[in-house]
C-alpha positions as CSV (number, residue, x, y, z in Angstrom):
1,X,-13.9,29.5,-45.0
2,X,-17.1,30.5,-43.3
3,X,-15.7,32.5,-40.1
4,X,-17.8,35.0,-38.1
5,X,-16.1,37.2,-35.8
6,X,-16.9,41.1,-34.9
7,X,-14.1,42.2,-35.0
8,X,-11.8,44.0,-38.6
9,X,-11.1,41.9,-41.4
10,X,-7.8,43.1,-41.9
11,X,-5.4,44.1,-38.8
12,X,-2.9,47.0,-38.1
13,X,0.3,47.3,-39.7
14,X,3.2,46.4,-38.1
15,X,4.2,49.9,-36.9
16,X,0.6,50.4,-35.2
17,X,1.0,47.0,-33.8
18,X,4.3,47.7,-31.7
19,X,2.6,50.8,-30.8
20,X,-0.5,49.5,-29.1
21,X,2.1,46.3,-27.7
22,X,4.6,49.1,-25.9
23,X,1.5,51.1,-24.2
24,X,-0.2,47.6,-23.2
25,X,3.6,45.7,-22.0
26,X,3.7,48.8,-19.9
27,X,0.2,48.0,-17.7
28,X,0.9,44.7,-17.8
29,X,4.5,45.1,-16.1
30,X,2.1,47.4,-13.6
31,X,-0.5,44.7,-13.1
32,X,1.9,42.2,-12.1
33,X,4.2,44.1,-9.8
34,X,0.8,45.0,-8.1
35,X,-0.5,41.7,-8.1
36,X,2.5,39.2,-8.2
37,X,2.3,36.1,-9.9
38,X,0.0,33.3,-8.1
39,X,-2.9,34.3,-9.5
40,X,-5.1,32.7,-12.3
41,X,-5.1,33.9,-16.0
42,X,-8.7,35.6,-15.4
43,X,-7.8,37.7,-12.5
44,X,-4.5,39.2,-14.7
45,X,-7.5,39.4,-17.3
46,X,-9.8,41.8,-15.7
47,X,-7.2,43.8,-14.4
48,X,-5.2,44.3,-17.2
49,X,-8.2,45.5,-19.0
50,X,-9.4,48.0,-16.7
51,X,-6.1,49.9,-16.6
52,X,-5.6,49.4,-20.1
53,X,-8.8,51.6,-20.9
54,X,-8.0,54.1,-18.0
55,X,-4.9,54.9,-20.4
56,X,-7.4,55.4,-23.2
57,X,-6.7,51.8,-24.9
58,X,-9.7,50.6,-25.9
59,X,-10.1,46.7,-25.1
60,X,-12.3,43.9,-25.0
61,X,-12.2,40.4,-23.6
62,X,-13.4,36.7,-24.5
63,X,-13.9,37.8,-28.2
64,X,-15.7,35.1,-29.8
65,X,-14.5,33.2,-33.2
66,X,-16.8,30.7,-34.7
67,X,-15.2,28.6,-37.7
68,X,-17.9,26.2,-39.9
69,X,-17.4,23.8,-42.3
70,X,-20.8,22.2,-43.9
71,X,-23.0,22.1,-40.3
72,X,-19.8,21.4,-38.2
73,X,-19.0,24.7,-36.2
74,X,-16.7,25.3,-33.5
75,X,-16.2,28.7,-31.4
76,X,-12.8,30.5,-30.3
77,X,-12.6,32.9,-27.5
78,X,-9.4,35.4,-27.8
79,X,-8.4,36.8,-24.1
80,X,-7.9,40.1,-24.5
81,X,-8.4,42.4,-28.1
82,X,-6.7,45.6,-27.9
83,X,-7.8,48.7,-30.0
84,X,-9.7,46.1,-32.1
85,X,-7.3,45.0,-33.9
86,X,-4.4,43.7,-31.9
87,X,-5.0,39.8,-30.3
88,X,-3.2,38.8,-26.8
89,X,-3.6,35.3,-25.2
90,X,-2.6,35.8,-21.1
91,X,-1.9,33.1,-19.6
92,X,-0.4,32.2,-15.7
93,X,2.0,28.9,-16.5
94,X,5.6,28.0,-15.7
95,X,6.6,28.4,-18.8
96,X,4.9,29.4,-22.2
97,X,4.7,26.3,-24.8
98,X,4.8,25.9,-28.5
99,X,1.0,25.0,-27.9
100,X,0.2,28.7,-26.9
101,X,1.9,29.4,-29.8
102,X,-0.3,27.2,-31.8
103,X,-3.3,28.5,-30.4
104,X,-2.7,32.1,-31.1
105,X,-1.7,31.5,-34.4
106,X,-4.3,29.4,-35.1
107,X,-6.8,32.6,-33.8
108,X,-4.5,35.3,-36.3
109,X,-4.9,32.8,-39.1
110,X,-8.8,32.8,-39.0
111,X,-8.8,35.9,-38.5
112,X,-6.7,36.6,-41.5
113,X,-4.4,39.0,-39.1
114,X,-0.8,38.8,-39.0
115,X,0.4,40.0,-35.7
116,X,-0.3,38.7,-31.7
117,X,1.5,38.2,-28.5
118,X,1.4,35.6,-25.3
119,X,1.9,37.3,-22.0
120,X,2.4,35.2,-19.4
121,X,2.3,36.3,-15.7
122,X,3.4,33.6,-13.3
123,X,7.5,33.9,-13.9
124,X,8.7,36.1,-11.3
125,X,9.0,38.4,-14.4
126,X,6.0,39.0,-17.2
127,X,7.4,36.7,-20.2
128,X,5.7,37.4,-23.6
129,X,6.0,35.9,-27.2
130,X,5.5,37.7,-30.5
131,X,3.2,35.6,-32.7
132,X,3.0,36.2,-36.1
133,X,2.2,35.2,-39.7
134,X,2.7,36.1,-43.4
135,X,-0.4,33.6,-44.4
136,X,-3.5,34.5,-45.9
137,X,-6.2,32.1,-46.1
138,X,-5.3,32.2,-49.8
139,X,-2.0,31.4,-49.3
140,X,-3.2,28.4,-47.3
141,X,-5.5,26.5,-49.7
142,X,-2.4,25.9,-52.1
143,X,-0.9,22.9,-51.4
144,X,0.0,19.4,-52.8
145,X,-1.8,16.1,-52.4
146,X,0.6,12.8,-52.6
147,X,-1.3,10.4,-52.2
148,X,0.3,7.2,-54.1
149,X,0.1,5.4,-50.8
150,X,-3.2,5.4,-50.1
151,X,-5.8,2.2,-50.6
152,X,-9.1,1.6,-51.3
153,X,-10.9,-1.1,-50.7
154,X,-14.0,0.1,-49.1
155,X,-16.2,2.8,-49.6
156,X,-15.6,4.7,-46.5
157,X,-12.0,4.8,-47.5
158,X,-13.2,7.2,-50.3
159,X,-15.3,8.8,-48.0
160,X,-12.7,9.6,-45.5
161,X,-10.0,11.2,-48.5
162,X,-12.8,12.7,-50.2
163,X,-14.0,15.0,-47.4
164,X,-10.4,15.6,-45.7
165,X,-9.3,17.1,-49.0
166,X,-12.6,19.1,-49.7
167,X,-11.8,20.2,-45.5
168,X,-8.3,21.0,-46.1
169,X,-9.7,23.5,-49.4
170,X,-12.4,25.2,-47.2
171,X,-10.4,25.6,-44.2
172,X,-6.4,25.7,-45.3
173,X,-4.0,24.5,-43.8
174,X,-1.9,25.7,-41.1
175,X,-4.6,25.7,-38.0
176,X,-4.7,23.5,-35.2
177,X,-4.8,19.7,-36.3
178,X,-7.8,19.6,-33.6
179,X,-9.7,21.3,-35.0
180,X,-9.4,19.5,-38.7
181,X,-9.7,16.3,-36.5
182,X,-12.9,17.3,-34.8
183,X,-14.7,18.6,-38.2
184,X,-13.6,15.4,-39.7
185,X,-15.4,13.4,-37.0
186,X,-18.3,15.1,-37.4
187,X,-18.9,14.6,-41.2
188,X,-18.0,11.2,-40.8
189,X,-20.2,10.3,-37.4
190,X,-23.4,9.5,-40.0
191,X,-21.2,7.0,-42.3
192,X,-18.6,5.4,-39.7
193,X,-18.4,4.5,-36.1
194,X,-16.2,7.4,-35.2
195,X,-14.1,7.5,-32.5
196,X,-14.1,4.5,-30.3
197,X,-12.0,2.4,-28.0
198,X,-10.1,-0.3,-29.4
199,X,-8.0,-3.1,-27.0
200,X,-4.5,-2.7,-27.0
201,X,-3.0,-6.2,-26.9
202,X,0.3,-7.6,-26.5
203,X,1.3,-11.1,-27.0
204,X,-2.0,-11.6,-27.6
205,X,-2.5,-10.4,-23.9
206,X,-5.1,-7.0,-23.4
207,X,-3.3,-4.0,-21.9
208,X,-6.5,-1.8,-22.4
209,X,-7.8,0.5,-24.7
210,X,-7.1,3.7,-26.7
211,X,-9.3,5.4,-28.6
212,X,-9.1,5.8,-32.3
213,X,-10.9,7.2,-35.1
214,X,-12.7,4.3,-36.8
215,X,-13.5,3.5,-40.6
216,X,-14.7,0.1,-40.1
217,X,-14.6,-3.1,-38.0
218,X,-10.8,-3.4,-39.5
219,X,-9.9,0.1,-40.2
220,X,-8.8,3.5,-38.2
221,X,-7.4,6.9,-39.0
222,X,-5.1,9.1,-38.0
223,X,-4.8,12.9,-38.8
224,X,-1.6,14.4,-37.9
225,X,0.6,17.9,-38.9
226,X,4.2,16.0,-38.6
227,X,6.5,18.3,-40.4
228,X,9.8,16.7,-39.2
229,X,10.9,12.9,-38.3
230,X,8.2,11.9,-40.6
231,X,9.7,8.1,-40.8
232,X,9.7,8.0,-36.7
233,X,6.3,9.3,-36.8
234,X,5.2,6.8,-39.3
235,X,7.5,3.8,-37.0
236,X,4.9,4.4,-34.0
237,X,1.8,4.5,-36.2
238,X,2.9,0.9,-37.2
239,X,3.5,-0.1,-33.4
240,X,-0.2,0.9,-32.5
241,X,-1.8,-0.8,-35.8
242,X,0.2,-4.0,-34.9
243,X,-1.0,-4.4,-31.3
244,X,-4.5,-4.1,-32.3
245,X,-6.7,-6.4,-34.4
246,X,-7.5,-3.2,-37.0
247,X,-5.9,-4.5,-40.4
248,X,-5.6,-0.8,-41.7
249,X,-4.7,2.9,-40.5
250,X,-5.1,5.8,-42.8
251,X,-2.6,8.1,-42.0
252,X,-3.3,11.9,-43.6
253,X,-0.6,14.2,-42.3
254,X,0.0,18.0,-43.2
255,X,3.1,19.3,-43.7
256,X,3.5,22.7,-44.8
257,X,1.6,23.1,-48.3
258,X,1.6,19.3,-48.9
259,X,-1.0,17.1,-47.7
260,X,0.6,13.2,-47.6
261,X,-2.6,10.3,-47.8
262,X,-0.7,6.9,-46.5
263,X,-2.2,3.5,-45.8
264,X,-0.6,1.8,-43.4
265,X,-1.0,-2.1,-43.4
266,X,-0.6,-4.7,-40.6
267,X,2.5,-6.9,-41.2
């Protein structure tokens, strides 16, 4: 997994980690009884830094992270990197999300570090998140394929399995399903119509269009990371096949260390 970063291969420990997190909760607590809470995430940003390194904690903002996969590429940016090795996201929201949580895991898995936090300053009072991972990109290139589900009838349909699965080996599992989505896309765009909008009907009436990733005239795909209520998931899939005039949905979900391949068939 081609990833270029300037920043340590391998992270602190655990006990160096809480270390670094104690002296940089404390500035943080600082900048946002100074500041309050209404601001945006970049003015907490450039504050926090500069009292972080008047403490002597060395820091350093908007880190880039570019992950590449054949000539796809796509580039990270982590907030805040503290003594080098220790990643924060900041954020200013009600509430932090199991998205941020993605996100920043998704950064310590590239990366190939196991520790991170969210700090979020627009509660009345700073709310953080420990991230954290025991995955190495090792770790996340083991994993099962089922795929007794899946058809082929056209070439693309080997196409499509072919290069999600030779994906999923490069990359792991594990990271954000956008990014294996967007990759996907864009070593299909030469071979398939990609993503495009296709009518919604009802009754045979239009209610408009949504856009799906496209085979062929008659079939779409879907990439998803559903780990539980798998048949519900699978339900609504069938819904949006059946009120539009595609014949076929590939369904490839990630779960885990297991990689499910399903076509799903109008009825």
């Amino acid at each position: 997994m081609p990833v270029v970063c300037d920043l340590p291969a391998e992270a602190v420990d655990q006990e160096r980690f809480h270390e670094i997190d104690r002296a940089l909760m404390g500035q943080a607590f600082a900048v946002h009884n100074e500041l309050g809470r209404f601001f945006d995430e970049g003015v907490y940003q450039v504050e926090l830094s500069k009292r972080c390194s008047q403490v002597g904690l060395g820091t350093q903002s908007e880190i880039p992270i570019t992950v590449s996969h054949h000539d796809f590429s796509k580039t990270y940016y982590i907030d805040l990197v503290v003594e080098g090795s220790v990643a924060y996201e900041l954020k200013a929201v009600d509430a932090l999300s199991g998205s941020h949580h993605k996100q920043l895991l998704n950064y310590l898995l590239l990366l190939g570090w196991h520790h991170g936090k969210l700090v979020n300053f627009r509660p009345p009072s700073v709310e953080s998140r420990f991230v954290s991972t025991t995955l190495n990109h090792a770790d996340r290139t083991l994993f099962d394929v089922m795929d007794s589900e899946w058809r082929n009838s056209a070439r693309e349909d080997d196409l499509l399995k072919n290069r999600a699965l030779e994906l999923f080996r490069d990359l792991g599992l594990f990271l954000e399903v956008s990014l294996y989505r967007e990759a996907l896309l864009h070593r299909m765009q030469k071979d398939t119509p990609g993503l495009q909008n296709v009518e919604i009907l009802c009754n045979d009436r239009p209610l408009g269009f949504h856009r799906m990733c496209l085979l062929n005239h008659g079939t779409a795909w879907h990439l998803s990371s559903v780990r539980d209520h798998q048949e519900t998931y699978e339900l609504h899939l069938s819904r949006l096949l059946n009120h539009t005039a595609l014949e076929r949905l590939h369904w490839i979900n990630l779960s885990n260390h297991r990689v499910d391949l399903k076509t799903l068939q109008k009825k």
